[in-house]
Residue frames as a rotation matrix with the C-alpha (Angstrom) as fourth column:
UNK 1
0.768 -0.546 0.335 14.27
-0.340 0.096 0.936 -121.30
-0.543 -0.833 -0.111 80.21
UNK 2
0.260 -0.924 -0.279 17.92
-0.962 -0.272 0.002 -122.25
-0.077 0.268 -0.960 79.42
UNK 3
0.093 -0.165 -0.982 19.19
-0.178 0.968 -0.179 -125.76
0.980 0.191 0.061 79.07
UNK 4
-0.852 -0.518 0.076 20.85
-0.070 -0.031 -0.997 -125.38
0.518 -0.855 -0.010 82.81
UNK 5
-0.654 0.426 0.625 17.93
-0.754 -0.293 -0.588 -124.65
-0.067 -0.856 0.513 84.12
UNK 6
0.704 0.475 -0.528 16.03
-0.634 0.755 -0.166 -127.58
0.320 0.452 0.833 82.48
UNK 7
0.035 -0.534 -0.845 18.59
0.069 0.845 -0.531 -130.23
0.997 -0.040 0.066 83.27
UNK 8
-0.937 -0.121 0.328 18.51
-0.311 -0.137 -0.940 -128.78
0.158 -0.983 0.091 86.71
UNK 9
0.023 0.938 0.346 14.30
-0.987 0.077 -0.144 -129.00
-0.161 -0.338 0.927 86.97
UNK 10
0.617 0.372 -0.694 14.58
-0.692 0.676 -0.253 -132.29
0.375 0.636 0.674 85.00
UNK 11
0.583 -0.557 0.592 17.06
-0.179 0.622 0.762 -134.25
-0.793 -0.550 0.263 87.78
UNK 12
0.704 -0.608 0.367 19.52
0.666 0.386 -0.639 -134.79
0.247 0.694 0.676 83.83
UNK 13
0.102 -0.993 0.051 22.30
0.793 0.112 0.599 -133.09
-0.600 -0.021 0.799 82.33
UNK 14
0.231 0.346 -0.909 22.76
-0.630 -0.659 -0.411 -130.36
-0.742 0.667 0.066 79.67
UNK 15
-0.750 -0.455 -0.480 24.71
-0.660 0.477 0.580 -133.08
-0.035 0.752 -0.658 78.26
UNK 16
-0.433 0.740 0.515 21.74
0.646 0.653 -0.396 -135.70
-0.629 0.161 -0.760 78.02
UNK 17
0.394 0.684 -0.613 19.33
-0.136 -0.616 -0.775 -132.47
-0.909 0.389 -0.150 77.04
UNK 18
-0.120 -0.609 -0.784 21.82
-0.674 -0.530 0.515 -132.11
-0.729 0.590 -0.346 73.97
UNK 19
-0.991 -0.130 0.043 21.88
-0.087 0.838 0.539 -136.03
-0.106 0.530 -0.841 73.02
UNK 20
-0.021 0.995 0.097 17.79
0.661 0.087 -0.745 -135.94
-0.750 0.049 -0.660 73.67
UNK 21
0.604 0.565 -0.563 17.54
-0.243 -0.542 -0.805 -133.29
-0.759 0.622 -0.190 71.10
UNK 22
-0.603 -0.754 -0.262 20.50
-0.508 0.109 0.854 -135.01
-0.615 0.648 -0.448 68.72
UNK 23
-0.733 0.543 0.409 17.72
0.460 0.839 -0.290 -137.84
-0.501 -0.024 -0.865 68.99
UNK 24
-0.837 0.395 0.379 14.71
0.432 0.050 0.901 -135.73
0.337 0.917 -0.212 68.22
UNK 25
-0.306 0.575 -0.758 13.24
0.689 0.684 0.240 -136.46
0.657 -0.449 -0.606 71.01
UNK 26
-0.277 0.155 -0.948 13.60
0.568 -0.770 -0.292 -132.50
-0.775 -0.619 0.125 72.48
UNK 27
0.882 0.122 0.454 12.58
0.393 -0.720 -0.571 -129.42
0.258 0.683 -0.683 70.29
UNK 28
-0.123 -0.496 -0.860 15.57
0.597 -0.729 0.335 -127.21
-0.793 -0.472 0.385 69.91
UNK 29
0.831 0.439 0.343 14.68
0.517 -0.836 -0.182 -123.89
0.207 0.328 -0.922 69.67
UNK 30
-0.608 -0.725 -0.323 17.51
0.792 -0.531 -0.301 -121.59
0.047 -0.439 0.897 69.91
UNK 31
0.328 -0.034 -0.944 17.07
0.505 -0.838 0.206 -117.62
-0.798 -0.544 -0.258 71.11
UNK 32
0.969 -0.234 -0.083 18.27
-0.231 -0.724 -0.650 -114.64
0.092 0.649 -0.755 68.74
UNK 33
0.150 -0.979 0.140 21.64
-0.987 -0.157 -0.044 -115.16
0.065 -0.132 -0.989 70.37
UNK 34
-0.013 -0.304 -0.952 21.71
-0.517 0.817 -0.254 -118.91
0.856 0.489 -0.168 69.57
UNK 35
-0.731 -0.030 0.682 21.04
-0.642 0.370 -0.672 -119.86
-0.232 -0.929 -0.290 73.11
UNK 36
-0.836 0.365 -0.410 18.56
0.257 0.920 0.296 -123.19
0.485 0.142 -0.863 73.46
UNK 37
-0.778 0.524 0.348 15.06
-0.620 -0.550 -0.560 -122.52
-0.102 -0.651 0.752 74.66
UNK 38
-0.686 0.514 -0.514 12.82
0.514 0.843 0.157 -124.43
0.514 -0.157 -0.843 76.68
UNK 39
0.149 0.928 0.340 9.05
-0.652 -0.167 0.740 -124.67
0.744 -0.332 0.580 78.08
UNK 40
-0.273 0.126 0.954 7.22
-0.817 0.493 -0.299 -126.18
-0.507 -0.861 -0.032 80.39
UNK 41
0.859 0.483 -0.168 5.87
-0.499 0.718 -0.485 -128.76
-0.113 0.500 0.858 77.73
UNK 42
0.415 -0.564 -0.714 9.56
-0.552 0.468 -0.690 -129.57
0.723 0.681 -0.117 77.10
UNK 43
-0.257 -0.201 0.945 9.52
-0.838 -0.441 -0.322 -130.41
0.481 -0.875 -0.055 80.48
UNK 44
0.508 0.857 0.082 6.68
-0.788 0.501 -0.357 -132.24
-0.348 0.117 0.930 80.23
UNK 45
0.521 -0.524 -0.673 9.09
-0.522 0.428 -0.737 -134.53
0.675 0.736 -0.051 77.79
UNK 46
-0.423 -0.900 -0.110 11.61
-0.539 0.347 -0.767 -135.10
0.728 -0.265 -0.632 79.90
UNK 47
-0.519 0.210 0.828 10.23
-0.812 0.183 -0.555 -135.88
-0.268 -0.960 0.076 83.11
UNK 48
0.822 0.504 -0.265 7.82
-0.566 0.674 -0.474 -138.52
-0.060 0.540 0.840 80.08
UNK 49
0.240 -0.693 -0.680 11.65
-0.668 0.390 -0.633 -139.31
0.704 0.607 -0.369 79.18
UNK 50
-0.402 -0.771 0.493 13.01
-0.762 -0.016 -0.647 -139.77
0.507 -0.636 -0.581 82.67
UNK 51
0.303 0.836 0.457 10.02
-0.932 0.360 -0.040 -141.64
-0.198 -0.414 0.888 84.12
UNK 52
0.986 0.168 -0.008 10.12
-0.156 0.898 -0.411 -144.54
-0.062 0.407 0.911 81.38
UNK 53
0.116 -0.993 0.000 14.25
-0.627 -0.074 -0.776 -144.34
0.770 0.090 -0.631 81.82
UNK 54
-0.466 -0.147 0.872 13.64
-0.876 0.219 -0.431 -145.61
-0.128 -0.965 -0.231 85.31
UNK 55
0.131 0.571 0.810 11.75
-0.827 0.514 -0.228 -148.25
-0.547 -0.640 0.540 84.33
UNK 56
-0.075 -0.752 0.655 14.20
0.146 0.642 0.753 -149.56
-0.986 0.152 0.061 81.81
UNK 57
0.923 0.369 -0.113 12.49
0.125 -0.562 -0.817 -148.31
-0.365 0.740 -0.565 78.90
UNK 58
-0.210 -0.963 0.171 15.51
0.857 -0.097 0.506 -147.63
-0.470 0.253 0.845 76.40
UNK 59
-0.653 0.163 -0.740 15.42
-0.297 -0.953 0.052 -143.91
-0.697 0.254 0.671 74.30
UNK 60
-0.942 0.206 -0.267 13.95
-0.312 -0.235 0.921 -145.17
0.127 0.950 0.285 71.32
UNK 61
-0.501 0.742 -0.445 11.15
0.757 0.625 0.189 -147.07
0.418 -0.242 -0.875 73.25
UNK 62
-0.528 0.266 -0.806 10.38
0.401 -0.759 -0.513 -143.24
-0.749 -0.594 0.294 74.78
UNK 63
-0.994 0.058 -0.097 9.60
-0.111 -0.650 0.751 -141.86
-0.019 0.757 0.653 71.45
UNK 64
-0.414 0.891 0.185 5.80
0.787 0.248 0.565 -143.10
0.457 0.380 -0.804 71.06
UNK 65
0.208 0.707 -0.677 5.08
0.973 -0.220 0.069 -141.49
-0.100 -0.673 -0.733 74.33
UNK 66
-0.674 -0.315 -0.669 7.10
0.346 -0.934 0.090 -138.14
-0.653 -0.171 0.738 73.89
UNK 67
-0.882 0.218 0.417 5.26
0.441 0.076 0.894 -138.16
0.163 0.973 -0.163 70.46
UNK 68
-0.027 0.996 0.081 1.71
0.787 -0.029 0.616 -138.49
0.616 0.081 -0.784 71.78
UNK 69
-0.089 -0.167 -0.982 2.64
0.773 -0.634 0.038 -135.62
-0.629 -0.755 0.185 74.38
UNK 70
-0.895 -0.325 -0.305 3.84
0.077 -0.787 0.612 -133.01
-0.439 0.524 0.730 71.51
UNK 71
-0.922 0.376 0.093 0.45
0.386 0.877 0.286 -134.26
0.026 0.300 -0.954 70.29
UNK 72
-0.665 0.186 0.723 -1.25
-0.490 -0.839 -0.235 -132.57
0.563 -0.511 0.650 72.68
UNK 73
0.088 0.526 -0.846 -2.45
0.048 0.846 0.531 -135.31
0.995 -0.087 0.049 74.42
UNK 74
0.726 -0.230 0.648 -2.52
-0.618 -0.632 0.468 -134.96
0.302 -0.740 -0.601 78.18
UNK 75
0.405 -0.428 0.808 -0.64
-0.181 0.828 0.530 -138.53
-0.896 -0.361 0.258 79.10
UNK 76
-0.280 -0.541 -0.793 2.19
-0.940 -0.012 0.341 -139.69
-0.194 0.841 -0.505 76.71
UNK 77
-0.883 0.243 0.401 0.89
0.248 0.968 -0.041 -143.38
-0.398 0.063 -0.915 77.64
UNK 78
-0.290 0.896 -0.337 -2.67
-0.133 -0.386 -0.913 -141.96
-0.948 -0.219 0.231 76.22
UNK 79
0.100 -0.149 -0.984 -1.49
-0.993 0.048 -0.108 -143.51
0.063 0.988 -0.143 72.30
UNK 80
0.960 0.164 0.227 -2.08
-0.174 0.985 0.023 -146.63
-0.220 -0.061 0.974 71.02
UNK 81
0.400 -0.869 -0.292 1.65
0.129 0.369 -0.921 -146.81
0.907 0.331 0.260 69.53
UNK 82
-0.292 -0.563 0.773 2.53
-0.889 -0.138 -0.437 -146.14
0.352 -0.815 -0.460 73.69
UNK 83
0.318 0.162 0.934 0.39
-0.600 0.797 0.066 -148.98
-0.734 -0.581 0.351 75.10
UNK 84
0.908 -0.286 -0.306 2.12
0.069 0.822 -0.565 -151.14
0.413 0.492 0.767 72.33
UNK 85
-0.142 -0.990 -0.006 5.26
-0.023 0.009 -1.000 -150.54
0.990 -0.141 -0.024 73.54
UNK 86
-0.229 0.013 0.973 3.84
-0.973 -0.022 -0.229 -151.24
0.018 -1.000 0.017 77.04
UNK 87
0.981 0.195 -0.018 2.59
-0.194 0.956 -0.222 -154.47
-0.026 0.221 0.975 75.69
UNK 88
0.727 -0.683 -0.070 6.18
-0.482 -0.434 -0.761 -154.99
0.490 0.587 -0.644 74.74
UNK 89
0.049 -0.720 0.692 7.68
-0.599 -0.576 -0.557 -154.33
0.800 -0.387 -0.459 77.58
UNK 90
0.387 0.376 0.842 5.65
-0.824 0.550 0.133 -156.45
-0.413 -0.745 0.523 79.72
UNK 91
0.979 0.061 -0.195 6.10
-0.126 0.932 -0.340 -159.04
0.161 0.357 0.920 77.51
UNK 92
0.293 -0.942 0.163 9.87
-0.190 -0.224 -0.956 -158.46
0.937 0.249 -0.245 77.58
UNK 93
-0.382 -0.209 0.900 10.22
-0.915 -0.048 -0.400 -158.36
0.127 -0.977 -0.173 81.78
UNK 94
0.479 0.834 0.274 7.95
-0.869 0.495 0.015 -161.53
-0.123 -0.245 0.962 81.77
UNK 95
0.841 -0.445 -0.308 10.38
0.172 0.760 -0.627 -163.42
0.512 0.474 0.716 79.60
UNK 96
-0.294 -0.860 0.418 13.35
-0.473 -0.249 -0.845 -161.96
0.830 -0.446 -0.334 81.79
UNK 97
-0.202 0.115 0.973 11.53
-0.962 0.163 -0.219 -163.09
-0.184 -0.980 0.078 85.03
UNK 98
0.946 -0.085 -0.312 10.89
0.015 0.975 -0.221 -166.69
0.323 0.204 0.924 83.33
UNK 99
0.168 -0.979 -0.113 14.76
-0.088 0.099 -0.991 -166.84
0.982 0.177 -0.070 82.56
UNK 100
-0.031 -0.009 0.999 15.34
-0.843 -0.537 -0.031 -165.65
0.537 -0.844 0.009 86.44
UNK 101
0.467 0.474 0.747 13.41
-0.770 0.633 0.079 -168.15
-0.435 -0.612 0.660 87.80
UNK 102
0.787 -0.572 -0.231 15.10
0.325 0.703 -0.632 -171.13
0.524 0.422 0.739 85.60
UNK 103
-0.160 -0.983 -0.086 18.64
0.108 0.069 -0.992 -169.77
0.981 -0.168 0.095 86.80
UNK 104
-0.262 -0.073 0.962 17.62
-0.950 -0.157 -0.270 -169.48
0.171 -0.985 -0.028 90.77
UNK 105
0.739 0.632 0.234 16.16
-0.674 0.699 0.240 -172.94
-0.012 -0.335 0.942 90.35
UNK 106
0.658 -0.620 -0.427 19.09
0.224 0.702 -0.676 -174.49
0.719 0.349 0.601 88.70
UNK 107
0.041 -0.851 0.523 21.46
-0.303 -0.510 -0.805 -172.69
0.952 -0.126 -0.279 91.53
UNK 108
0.119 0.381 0.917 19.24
-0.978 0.206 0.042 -173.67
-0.173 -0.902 0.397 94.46
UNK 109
0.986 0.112 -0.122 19.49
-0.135 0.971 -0.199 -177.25
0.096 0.212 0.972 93.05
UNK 110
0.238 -0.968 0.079 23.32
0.068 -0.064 -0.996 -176.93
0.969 0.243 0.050 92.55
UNK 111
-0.083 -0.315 0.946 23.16
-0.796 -0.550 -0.253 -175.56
0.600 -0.774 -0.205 96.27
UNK 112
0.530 0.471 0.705 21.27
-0.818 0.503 0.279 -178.16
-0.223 -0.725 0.652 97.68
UNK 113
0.830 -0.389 -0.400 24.06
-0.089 0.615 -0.783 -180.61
0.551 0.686 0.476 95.82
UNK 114
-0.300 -0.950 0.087 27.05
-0.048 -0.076 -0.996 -179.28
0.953 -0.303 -0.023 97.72
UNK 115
-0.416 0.255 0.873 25.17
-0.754 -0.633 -0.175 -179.05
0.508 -0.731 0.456 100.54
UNK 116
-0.722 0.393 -0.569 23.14
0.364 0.916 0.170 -181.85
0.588 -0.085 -0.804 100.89
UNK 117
-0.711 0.461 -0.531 20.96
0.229 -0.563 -0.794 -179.03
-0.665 -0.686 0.295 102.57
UNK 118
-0.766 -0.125 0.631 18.03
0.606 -0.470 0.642 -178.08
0.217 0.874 0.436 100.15
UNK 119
-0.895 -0.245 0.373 17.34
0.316 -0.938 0.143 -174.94
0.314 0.246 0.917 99.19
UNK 120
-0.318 0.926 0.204 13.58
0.416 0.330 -0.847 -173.73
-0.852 -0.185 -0.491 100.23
UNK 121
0.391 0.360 0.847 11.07
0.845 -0.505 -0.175 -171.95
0.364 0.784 -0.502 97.27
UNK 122
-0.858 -0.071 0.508 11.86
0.080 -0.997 -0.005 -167.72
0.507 0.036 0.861 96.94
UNK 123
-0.255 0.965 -0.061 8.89
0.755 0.159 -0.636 -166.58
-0.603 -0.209 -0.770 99.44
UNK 124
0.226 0.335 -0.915 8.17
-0.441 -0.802 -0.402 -163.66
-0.869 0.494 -0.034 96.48
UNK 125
-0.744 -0.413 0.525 8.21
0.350 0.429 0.833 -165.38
-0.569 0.803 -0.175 92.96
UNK 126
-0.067 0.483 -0.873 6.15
-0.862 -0.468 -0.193 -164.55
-0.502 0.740 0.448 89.82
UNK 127
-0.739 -0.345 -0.579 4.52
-0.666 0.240 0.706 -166.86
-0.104 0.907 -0.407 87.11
UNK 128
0.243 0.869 0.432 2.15
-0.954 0.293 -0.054 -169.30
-0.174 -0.399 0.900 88.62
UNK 129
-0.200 -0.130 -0.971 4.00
-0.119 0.987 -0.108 -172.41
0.973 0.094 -0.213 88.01
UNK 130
0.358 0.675 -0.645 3.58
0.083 0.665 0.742 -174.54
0.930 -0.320 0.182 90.70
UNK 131
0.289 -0.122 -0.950 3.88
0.886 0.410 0.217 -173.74
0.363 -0.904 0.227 94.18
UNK 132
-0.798 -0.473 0.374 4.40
0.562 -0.808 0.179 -170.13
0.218 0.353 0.910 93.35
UNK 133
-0.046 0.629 -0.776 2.40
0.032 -0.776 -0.630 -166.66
-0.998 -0.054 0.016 94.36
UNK 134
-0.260 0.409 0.875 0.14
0.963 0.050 0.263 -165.60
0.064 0.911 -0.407 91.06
């Protein structure tokens, strides 16, 4: 298939498809007439790319998993150098949702200051400190 059609199956761009293969991170194959060709495996990629895009994942944090795909693995997450970089990640969102929780506490306190009204707990929180869903 063509780039178009790929950026079209793959919910992207041709421009993304272009910067994904500046990266590495696509094969480009070109046609006799110099035209890009794609599979379904390069598919496979993207949709590996797009996935971990949504979930904040940055490009270079895709690479393990595109890797272990081209691999021939059936799951890019199916490499140890992917579930490190899921270890990572977690660890990474964990320390964001600490932070979080320090700056809603310190605001709700501030609130309950001007107010003289305070604030109740978040009824959805993360972390298990006290008084908190686990």
């Amino acid at each position: 298939m063509r780039i178009g059609e790929l950026a079209e199956r793959a919910g992207t761009t041709a421009r993304a498809l272009r910067y994904y293969e500046s990266l590495g991170l696509l094969p480009a194959r070109r046609a006799e007439n110099g035209h890009r060709t794609y599979d379904e495996d390069d598919l496979r990629l993207l949709e590996q790319i797009r996935t971990l895009q949504d979930f904040g994942f940055g490009l270079e944090e895709t690479r393990p998993f595109v890797e272990c795909l081209r691999a021939g693995h059936p799951a890019g997450d199916s490499c140890s150098a992917s579930v490190a970089v899921y270890r990572r990640k977690l660890a990474e969102l964990d320390e964001l949702i600490g932070r979080l929780h320090s700056v809603r506490d310190e605001v709700a306190a501030r609130l309950a200051l001007a107010t003289g009204v305070p604030e109740p707990r978040c009824a959805f929180e993360f972390g298990g400190r006290e008084g908190e869903a686990e």
